[in-house]
C-alpha positions in Angstrom: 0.0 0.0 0.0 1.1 3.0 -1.0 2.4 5.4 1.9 0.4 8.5 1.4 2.7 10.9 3.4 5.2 10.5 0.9 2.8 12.3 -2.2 2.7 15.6 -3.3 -0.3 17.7 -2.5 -2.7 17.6 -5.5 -4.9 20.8 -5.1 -8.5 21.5 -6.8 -6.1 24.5 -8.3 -3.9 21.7 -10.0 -6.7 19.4 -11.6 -7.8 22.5 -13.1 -10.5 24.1 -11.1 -9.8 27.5 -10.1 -12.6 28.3 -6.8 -11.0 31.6 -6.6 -11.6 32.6 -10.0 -15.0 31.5 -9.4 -15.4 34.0 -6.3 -13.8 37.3 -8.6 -16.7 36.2 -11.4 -19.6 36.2 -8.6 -18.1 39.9 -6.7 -17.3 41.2 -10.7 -21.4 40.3 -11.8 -23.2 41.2 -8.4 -23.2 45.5 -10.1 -24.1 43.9 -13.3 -27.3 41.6 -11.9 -29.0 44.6 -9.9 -29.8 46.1 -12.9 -32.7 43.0 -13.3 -34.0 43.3 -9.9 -37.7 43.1 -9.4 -39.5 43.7 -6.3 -40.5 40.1 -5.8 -36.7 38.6 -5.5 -35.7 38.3 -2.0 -32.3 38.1 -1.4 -29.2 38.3 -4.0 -26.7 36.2 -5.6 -24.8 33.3 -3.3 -27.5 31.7 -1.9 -28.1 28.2 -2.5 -31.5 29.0 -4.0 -33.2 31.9 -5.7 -36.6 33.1 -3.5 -38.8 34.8 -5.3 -42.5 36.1 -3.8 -45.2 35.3 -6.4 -47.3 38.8 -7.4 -50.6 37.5 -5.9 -52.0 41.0 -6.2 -51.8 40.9 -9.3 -52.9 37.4 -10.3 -56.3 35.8 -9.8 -55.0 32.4 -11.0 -51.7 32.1 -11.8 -50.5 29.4 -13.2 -46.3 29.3 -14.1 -44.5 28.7 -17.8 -41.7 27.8 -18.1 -39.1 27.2 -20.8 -35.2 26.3 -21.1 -33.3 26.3 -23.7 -29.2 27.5 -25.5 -28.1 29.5 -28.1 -26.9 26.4 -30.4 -23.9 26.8 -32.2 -24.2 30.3 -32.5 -22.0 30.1 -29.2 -19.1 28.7 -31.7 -18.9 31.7 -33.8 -19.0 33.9 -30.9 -15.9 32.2 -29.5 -14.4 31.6 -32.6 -15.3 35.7 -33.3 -14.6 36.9 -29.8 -17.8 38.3 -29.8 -19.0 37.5 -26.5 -20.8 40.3 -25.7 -24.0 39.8 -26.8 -24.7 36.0 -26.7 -26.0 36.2 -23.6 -29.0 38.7 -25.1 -29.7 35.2 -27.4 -29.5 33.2 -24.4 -32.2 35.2 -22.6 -34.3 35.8 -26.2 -34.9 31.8 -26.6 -35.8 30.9 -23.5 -38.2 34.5 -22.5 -39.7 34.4 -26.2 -40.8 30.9 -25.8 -42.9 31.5 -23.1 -44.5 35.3 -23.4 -46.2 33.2 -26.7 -48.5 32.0 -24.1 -49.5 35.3 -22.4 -46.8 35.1 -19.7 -45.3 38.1 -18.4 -41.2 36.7 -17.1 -40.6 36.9 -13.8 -37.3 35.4 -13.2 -34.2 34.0 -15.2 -31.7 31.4 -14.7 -28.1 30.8 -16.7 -25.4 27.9 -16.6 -22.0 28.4 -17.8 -19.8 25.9 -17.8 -16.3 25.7 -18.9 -13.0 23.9 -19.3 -11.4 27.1 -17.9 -12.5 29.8 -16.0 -11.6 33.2 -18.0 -13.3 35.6 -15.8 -13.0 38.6 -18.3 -14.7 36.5 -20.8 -17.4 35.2 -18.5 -17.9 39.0 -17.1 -18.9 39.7 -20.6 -21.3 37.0 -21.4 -23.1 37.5 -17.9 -23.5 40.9 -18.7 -24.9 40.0 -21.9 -27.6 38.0 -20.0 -28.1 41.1 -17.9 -28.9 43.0 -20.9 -31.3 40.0 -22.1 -33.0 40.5 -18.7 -33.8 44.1 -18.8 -35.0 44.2 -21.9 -37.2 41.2 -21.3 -38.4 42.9 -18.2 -37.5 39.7 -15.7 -35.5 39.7 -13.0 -31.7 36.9 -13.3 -32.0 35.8 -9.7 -29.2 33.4 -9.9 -27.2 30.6 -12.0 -24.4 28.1 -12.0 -20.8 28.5 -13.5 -19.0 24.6 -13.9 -15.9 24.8 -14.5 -14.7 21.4 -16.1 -11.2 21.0 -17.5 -11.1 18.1 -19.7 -14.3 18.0 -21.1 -14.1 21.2 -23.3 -11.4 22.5 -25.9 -9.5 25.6 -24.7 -11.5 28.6 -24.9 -14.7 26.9 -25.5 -17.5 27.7 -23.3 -21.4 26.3 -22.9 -24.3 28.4 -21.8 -28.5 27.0 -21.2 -30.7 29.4 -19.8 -33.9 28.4 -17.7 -36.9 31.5 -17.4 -40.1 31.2 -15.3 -43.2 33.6 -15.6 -46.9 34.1 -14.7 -50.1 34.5 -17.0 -53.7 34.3 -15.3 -55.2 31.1 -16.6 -58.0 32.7 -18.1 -55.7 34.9 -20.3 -53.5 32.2 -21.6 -52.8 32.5 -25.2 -53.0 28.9 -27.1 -54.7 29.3 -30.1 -57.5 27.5 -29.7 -59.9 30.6 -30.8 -58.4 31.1 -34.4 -60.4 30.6 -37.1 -60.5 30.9 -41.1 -60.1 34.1 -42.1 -58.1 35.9 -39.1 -54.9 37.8 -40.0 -51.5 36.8 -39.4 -49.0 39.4 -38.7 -45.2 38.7 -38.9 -42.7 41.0 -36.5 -39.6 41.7 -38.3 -36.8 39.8 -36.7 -32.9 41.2 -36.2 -31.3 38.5 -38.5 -31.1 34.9 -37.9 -31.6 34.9 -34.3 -30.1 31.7 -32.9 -31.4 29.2 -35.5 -29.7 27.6 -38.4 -26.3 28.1 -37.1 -24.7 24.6 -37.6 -25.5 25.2 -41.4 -24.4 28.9 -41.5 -21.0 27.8 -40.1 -20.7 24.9 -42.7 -21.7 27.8 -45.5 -18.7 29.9 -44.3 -16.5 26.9 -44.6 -17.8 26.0 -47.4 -17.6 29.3 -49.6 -14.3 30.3 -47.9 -15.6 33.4 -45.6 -13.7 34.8 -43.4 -14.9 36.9 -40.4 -14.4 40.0 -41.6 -16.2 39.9 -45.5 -18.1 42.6 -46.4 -20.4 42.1 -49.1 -22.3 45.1 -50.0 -21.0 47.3 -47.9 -22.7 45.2 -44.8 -20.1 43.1 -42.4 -21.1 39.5 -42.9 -20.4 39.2 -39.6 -21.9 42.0 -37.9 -25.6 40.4 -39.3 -25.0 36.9 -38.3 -24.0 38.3 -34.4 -27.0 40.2 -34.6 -28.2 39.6 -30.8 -31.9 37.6 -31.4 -34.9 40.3 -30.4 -36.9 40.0 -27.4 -40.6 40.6 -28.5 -41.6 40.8 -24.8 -42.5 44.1 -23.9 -44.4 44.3 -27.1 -46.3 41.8 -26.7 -47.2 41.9 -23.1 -48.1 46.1 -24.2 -50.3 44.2 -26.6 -51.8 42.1 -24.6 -52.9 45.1 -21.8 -55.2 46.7 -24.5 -58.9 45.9 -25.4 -57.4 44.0 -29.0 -58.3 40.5 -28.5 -55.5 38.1 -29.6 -56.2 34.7 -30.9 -52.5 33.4 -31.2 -48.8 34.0 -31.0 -45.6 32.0 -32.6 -42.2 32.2 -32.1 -40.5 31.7 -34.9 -37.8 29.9 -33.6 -35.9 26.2 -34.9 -37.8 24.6 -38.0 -38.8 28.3 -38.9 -42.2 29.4 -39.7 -43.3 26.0 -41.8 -42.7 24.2 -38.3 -43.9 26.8 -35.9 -46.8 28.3 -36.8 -48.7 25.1 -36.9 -47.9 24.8 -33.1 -51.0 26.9 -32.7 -53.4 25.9 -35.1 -56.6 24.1 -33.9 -57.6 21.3 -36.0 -58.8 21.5 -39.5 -57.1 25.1 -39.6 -53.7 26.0 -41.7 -52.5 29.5 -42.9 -51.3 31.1 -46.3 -48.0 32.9 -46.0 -47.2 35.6 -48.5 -43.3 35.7 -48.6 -43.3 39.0 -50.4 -44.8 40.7 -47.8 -42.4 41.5 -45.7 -39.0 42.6 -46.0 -36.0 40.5 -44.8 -32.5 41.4 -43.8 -30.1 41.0 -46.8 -28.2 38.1 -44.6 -31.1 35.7 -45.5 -30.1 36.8 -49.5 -26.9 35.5 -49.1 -27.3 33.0 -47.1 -30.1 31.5 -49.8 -27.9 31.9 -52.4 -24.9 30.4 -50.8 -27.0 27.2 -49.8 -28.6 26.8 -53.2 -31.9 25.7 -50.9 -35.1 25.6 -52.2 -38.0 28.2 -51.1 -39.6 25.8 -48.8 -36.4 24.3 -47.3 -35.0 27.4 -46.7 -38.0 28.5 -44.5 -37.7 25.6 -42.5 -34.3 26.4 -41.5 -34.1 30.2 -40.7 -36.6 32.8 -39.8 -36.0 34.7 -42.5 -36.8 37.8 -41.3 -40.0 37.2 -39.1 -39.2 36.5 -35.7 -42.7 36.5 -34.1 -46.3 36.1 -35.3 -49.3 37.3 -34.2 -52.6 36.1 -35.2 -55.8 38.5 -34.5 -59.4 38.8 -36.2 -59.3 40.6 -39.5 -61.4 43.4 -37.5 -58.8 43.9 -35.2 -55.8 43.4 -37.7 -55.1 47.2 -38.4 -55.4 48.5 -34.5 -52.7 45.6 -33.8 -49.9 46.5 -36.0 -50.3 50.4 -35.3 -50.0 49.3 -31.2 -47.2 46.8 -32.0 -45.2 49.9 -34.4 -45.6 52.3 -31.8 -43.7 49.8 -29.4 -40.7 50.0 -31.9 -41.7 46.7 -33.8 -41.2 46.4 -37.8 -45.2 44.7 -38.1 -45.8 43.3 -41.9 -49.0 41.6 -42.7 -47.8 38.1 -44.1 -51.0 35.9 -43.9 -54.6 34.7 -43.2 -55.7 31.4 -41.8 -57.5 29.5 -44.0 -59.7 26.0 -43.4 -58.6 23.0 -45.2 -54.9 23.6 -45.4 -52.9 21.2 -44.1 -49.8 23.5 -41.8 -48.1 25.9 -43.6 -48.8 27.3 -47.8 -45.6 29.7 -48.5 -47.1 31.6 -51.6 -46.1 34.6 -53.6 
């Protein structure tokens, strides 16, 4: 048996986990996170959990959504880039967009970042990113997780999943279930490719030889593929406080809108998209051409250039786009559901 007495110390430090380093990040974020802070957290970062009081006066039956979700390989070209300021706005995007859909206002956020190395510059920057998701989302980041795991990720490479939880009244919840044939679909314009389609977009680039820093046009190529993915929450919540009754909202997110719209159709139901109704970032030009995909293909894999829908009665069709343009939102009308289409009709 080996005489332990005669080894040399082996410290956490020395495998490759730095606790100190984890300590600066937590002091270095605290400024950043009290920009999120809502009156119904309790408490502030360190604790083992995150308590936060549920709004009761404001709420007659709450009921909680939740979603999870990452930023996909988007987080690649951000390393690869440097550009790690803004991934954490995608990270909060994915996760808050998914569930304002359904009539929740977002209460609270969570993030995990995990690492083979702790760079707490880096990490300071994509916190604060998340930060800047939060405020603009309205919700409060009450907390998270950084894992720092040497030998399970390639140097520099980082990981990031976010977790948001909010409230809607169960008698406002927005499903879809009231649509019928003949309502409007509007599309809100989206800020580029949001976090979707990234895996092929980075195969593209290798593909056609493009380096970070091609311009084409005039435009950086990489500037519109960083684009931080919008937040439609305010909007939609300001939306949802007037007397326009909404029958349905999509987030155009993975799949694109082929995949997601139908999410929301009752049965029997499908819709008519007019791609030549709205106007999309010139990204999604090249990024057509460069793939060579066809017109239906190509909508099931980005968003190309509508990040949201919302579907109201004809009636109330005109009132909703001048509310949602007064919120800041680019609002195009791209559709009408129509009985006896199966999902999703991309047309002229």
């Amino acid at each position: 048996m080996t005489n332990s007495s005669s080894k040399s110390p082996l410290s956490y430090r020395d495998a490759g986990v730095d606790i100190e380093a984890g300590d600066s990040l937590v002091e270095r974020i605290k400024p950043h996170v009290k920009r999120t802070q809502r009156p119904e957290v309790m408490g502030g970062l360190g604790g083992f959990g995150a308590l936060v009081r549920v709004p009761l006066e404001r709420y007659r039956k709450p009921v909680m959504v939740s979603g999870t979700d990452g930023v996909g390989t988007k987080l690649k070209l951000a390393i690869d880039s440097q550009r790690h300021d803004t991934i954490g706005i995608d990270l909060v995007a994915m996760c808050v967009n998914d569930i304002v859909v359904q009539g929740a206002e977002p209460l609270y956020f969570l993030d995990y970042y995990a690492t083979g190395h702790l760079n707490v510059d880096v990490a300071e920057r994509v916190v604060a990113g998340i930060v800047e998701g939060c405020v603009r989302a309205g919700c409060a980041l009450v907390g998270g997780e950084t894992a720092e795991m040497p030998g399970l990720y390639q140097a520099g490479d980082y990981d990031l999943a976010g977790f948001a939880v909010g409230l809607v009244d169960e008698d406002k919840i927005i499903d879809g279930r009231h649509t019928q044939s003949g309502d409007v679909i509007l599309g809100l314009g989206s800020s580029g490719p949001h976090s979707n389609g990234y895996s092929l977009i980075r195969a593209l680039l290798k593909r056609e030889g493009v380096e970070h820093d091609r311009m084409i046009d005039g435009h950086s190529l990489l500037d519109a593929l960083m684009q931080p993915t919008r937040i439609y929450v305010k909007s939609l919540l300001s939306l949802l406080a007037t007397d326009i009754p909404v029958k349905g909202f999509a987030h155009i997110t993975g799949g694109g809108i082929t995949d997601n719209l139908p999410r929301i159709f009752p049965e029997g139901l499908g819709a008519r998209i007019h791609v030549s109704h709205w106007q999309r970032p010139w990204v999604f030009d090249w990024l057509q051409a460069a793939s060579a995909l066809d017109r239906y293909a190509f909508h099931q894999t980005f968003n190309c250039g509508i990040g949201m829908t919302v579907t109201v009665a004809k009636e109330h069709a005109a009132a909703a786009a001048a509310h949602l343009t007064a919120q800041g939102e680019r609002v195009f009308t791209i559709g009408e559901m129509v009985a006896g289409i199966d999902g999703v009709e991309l047309a002229d």
